[in-house]
Backbone as JSON Lines, residues from 0, in Angstrom:
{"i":0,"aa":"X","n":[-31.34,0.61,-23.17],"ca":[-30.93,-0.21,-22.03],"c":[-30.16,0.62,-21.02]}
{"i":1,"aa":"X","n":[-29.64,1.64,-21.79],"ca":[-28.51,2.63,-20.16],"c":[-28.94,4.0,-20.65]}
{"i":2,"aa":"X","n":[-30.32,3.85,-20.39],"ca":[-31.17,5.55,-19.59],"c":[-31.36,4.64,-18.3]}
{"i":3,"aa":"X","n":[-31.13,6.12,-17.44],"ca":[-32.37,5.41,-15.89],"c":[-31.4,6.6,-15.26]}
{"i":4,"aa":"X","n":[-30.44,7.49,-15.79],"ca":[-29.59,8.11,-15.07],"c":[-28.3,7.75,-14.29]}
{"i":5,"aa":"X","n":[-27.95,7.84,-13.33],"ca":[-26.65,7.66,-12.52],"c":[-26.91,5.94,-12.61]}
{"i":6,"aa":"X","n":[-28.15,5.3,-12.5],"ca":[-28.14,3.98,-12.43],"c":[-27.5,3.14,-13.61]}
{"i":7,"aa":"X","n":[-27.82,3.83,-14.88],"ca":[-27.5,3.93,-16.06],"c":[-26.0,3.77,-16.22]}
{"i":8,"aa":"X","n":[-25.5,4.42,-15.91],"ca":[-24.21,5.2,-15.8],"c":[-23.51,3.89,-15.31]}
{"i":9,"aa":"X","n":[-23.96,4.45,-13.78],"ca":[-23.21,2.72,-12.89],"c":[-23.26,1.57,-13.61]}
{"i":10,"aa":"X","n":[-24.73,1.43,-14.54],"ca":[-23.97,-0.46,-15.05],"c":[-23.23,0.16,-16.06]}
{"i":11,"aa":"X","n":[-22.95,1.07,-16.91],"ca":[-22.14,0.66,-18.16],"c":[-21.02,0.83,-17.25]}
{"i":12,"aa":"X","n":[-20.59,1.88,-16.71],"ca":[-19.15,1.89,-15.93],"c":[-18.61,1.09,-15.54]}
{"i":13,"aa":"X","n":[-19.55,0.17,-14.7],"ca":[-19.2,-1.48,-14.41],"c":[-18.87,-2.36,-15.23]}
{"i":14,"aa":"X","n":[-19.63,-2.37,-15.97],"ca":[-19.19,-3.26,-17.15],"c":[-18.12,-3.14,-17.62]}
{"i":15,"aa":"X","n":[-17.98,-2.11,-18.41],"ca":[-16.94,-1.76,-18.79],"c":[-15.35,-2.49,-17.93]}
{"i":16,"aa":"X","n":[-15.88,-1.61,-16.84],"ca":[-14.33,-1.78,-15.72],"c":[-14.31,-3.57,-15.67]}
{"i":17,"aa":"X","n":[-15.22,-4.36,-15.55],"ca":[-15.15,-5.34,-15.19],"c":[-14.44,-6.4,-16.84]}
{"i":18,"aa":"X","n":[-15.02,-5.67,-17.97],"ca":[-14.35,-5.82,-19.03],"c":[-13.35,-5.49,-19.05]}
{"i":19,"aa":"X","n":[-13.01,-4.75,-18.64],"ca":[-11.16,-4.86,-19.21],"c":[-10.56,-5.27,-18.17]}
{"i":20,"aa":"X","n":[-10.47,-5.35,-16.55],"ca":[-10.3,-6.5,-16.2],"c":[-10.12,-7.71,-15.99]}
{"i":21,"aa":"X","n":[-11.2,-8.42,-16.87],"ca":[-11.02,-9.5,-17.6],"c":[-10.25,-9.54,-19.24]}
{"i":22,"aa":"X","n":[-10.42,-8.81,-19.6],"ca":[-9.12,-8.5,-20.51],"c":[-7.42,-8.54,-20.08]}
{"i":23,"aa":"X","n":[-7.07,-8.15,-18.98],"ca":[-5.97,-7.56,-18.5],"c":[-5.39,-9.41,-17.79]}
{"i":24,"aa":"X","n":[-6.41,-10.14,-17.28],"ca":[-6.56,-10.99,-16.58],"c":[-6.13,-12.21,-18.12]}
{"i":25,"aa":"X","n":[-7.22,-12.16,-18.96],"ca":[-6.77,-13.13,-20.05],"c":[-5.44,-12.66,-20.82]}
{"i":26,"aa":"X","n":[-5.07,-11.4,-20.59],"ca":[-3.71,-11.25,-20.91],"c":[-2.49,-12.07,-19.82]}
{"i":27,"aa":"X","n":[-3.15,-11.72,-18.8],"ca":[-1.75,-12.18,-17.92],"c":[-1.4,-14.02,-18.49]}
{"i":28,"aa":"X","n":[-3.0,-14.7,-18.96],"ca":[-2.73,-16.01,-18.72],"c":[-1.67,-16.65,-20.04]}
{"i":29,"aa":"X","n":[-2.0,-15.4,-21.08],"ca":[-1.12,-15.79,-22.11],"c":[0.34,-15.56,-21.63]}
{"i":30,"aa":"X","n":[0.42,-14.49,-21.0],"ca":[1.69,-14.34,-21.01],"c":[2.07,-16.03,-19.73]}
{"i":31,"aa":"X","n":[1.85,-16.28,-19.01],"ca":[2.22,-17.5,-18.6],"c":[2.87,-18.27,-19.31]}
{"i":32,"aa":"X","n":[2.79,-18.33,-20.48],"ca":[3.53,-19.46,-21.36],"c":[4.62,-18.64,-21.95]}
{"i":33,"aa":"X","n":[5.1,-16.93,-21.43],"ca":[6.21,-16.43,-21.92],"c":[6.84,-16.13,-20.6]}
{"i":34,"aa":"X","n":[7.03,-16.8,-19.89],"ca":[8.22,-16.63,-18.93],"c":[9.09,-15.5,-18.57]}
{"i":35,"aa":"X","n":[9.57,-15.42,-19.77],"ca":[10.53,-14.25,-20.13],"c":[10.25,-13.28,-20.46]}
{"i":36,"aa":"X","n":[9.08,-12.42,-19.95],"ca":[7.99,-11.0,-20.46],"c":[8.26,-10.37,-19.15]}
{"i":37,"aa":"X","n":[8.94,-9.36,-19.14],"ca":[9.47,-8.57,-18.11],"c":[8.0,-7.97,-17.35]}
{"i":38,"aa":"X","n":[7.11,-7.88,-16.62],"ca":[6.43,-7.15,-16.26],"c":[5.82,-5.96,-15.68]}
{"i":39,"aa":"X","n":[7.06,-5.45,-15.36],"ca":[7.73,-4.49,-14.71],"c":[8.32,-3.14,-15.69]}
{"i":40,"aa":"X","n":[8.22,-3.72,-16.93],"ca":[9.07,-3.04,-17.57],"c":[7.72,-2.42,-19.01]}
{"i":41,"aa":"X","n":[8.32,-1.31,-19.21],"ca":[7.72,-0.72,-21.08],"c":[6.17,-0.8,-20.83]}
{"i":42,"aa":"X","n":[5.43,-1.08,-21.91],"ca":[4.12,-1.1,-21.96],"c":[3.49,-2.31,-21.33]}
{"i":43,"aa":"X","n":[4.38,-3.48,-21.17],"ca":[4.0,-4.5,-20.63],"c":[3.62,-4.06,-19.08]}
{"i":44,"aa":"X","n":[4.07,-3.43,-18.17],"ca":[3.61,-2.72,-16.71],"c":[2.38,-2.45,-17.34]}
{"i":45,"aa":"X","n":[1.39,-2.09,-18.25],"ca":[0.54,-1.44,-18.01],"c":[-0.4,-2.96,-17.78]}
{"i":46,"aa":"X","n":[-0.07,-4.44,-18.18],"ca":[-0.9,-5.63,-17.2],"c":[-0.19,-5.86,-16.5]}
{"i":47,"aa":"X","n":[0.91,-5.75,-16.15],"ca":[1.48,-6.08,-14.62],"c":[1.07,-5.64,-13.3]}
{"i":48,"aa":"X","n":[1.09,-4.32,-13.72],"ca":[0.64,-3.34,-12.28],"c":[-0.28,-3.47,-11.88]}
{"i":49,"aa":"X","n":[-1.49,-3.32,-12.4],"ca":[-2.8,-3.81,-11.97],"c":[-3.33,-4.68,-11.6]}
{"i":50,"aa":"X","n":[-2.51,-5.95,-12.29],"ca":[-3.2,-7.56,-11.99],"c":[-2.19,-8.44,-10.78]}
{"i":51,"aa":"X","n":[-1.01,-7.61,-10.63],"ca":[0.04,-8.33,-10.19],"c":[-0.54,-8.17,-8.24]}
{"i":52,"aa":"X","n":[-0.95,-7.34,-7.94],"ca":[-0.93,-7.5,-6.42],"c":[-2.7,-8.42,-5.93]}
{"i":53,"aa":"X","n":[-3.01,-8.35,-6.99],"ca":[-4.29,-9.21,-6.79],"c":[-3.85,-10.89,-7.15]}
{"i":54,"aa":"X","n":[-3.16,-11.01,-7.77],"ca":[-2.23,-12.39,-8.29],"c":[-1.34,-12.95,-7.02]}
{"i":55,"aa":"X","n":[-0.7,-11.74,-6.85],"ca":[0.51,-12.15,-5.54],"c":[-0.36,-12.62,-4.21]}
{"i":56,"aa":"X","n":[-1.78,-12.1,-3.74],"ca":[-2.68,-12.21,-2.64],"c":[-3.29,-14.01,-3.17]}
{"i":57,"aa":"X","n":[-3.66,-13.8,-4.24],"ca":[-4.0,-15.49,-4.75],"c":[-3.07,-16.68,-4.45]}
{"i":58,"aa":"X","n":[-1.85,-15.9,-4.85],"ca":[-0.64,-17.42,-5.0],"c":[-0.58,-17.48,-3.65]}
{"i":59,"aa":"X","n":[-0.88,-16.92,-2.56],"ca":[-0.78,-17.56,-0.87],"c":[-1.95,-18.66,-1.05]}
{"i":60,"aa":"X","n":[-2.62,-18.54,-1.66],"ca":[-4.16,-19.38,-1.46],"c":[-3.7,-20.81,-2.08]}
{"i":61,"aa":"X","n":[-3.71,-20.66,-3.52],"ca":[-3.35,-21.53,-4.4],"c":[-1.72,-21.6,-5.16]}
{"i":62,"aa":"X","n":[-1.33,-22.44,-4.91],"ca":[0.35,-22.78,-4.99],"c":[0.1,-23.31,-6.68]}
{"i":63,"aa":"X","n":[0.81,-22.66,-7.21],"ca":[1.36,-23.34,-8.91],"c":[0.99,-24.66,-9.25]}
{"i":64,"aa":"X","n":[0.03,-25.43,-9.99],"ca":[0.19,-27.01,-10.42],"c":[1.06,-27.04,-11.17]}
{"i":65,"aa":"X","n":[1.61,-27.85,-11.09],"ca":[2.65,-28.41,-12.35],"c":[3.54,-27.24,-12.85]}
{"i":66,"aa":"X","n":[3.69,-26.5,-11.6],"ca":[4.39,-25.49,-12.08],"c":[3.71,-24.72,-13.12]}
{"i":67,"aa":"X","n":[2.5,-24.49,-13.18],"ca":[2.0,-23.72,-13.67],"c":[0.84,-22.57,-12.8]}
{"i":68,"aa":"X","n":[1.48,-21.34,-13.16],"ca":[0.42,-20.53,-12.43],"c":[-1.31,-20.37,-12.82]}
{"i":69,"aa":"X","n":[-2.56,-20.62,-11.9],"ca":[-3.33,-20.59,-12.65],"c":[-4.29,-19.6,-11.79]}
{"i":70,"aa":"X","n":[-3.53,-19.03,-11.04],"ca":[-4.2,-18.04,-10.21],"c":[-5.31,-16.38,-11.42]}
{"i":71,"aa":"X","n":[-4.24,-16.78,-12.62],"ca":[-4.86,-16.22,-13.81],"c":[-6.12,-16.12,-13.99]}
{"i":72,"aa":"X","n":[-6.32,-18.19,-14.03],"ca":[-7.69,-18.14,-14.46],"c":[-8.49,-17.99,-13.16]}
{"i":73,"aa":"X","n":[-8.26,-18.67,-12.3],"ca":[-9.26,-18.15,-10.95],"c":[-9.77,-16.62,-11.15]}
{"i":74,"aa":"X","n":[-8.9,-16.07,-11.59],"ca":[-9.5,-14.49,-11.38],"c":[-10.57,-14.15,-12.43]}
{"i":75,"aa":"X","n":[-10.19,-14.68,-13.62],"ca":[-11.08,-14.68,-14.6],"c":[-12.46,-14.9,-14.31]}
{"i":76,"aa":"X","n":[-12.45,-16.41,-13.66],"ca":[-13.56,-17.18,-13.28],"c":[-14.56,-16.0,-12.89]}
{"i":77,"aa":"X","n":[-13.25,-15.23,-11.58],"ca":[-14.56,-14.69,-10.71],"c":[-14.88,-13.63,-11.24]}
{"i":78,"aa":"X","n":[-13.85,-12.66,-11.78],"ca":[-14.61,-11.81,-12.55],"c":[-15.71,-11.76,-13.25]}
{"i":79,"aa":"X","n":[-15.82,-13.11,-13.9],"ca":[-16.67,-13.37,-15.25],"c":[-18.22,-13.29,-13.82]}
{"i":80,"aa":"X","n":[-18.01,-14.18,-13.12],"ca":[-19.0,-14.35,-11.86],"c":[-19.87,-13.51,-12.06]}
{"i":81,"aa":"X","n":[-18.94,-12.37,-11.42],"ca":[-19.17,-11.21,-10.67],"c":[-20.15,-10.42,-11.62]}
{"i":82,"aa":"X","n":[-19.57,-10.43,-12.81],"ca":[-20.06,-9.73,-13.9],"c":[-21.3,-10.2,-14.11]}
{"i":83,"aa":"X","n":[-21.44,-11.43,-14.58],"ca":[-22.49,-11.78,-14.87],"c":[-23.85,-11.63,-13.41]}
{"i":84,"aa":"X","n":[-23.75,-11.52,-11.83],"ca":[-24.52,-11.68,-10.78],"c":[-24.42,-9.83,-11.33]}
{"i":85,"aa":"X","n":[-23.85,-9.02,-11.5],"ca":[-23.94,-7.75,-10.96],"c":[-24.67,-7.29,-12.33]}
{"i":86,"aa":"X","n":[-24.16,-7.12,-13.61],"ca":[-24.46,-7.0,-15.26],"c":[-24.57,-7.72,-15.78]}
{"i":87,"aa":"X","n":[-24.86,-8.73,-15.74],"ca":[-25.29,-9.57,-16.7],"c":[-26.93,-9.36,-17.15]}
{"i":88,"aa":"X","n":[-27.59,-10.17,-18.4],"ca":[-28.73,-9.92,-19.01],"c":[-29.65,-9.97,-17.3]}
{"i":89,"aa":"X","n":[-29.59,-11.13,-16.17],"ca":[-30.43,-10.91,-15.38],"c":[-29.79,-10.86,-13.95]}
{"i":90,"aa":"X","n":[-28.56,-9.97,-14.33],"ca":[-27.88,-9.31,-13.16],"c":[-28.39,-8.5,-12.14]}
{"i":91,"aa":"X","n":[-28.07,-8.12,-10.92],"ca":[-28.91,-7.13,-10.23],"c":[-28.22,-5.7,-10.38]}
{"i":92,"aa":"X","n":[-27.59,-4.88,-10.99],"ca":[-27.38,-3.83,-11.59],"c":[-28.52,-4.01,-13.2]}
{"i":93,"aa":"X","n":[-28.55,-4.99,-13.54],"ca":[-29.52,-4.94,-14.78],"c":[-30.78,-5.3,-14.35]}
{"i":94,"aa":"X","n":[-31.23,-5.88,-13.53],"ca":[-33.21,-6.19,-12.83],"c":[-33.05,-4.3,-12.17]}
{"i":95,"aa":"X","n":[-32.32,-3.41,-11.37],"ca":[-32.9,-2.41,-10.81],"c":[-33.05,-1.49,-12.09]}
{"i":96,"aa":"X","n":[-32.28,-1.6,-13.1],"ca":[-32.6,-0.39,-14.14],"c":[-33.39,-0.65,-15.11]}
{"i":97,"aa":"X","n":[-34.11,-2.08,-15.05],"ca":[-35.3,-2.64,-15.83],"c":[-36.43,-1.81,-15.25]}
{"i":98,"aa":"X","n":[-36.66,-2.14,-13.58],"ca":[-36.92,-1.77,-12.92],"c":[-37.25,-0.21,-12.84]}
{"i":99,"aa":"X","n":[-36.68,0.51,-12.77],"ca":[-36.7,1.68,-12.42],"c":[-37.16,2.6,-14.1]}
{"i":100,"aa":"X","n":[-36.82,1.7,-15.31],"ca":[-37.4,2.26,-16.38],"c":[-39.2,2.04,-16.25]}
{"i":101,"aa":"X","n":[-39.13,0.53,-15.73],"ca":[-40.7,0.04,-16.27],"c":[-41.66,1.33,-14.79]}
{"i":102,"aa":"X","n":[-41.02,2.04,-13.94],"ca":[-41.27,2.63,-13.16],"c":[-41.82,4.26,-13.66]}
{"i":103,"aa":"X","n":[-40.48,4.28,-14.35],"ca":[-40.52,5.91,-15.09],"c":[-41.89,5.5,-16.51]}
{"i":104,"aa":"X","n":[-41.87,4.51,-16.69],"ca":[-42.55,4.68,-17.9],"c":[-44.09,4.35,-17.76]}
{"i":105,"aa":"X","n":[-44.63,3.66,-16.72],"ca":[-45.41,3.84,-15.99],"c":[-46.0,4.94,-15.05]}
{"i":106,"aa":"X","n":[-45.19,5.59,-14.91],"ca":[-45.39,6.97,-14.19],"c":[-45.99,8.36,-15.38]}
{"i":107,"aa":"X","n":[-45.13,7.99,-16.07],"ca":[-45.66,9.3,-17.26],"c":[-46.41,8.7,-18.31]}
{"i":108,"aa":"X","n":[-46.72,7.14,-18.25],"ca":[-48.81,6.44,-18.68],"c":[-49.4,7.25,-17.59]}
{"i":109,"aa":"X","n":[-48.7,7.19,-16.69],"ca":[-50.42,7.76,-15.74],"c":[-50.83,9.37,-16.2]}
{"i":110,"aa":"X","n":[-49.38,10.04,-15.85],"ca":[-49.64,11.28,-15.99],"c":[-49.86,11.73,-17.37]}
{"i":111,"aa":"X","n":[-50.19,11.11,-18.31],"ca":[-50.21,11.49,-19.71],"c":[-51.91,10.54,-19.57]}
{"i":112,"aa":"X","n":[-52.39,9.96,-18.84],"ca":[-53.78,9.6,-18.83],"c":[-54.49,10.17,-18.16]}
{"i":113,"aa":"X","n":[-53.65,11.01,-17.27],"ca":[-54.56,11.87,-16.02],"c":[-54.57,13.36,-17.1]}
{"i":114,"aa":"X","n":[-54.14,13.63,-17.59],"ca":[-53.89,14.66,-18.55],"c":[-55.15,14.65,-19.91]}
{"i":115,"aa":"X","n":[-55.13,13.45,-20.12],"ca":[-56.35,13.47,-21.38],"c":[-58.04,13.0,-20.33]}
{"i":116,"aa":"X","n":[-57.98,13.21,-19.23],"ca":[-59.11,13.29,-18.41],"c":[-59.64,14.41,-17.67]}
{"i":117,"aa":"X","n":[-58.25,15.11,-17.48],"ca":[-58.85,17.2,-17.74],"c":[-58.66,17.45,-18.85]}
């Protein structure tokens, strides 16, 4: 599924990145129910920093329900989206490297049929 070269490359890289993203993202939502989780601070910065200025751009959009932040899951949502339109089983990072295999492999049927005809 990831031969095709640099195309190759690009979806797992994506994936990947877009996976732990959404990792970093379902972390933040747990921590929501710990209030008191410094984010700023120790190993915990390593989901703060990343998720926090994409969070802070959200909470202008969408204001807290019930005093609860859920700008969390919005991000999730779209990530998951994103993932699935870009990598997913019939994503368009996954139709061009279907694509571009059923291309290569078609290409060297021919030349491996033009070959047993000299």
């Amino acid at each position: 599924m990831f031969s095709g070269g640099a195309l190759g490359i690009a979806h797992l890289a994506l994936s990947a990145l877009l996976a732990v993203w959404t990792l970093l993202f379902l972390f933040r939502i747990v921590l929501t129910w710990y209030p008191q989780v410094d984010l700023t601070r120790g190993p915990m910065r390593l989901i703060g920093a990343p998720t926090e200025p994409l969070l802070a751009l959200t909470r202008r959009l969408i204001q807290p329900i019930g005093g609860v932040d859920v700008t969390p899951v919005v991000w999730v949502g779209l990530i998951s989206l994103g993932r699935e339109l870009l990598v997913g089983q019939q994503g368009l990072l996954s139709q061009l490297l279907q694509h571009s295999q059923f291309l290569q492999h078609s290409q060297l049927a021919q030349s491996s049929h033009l070959a047993l005809l000299t």
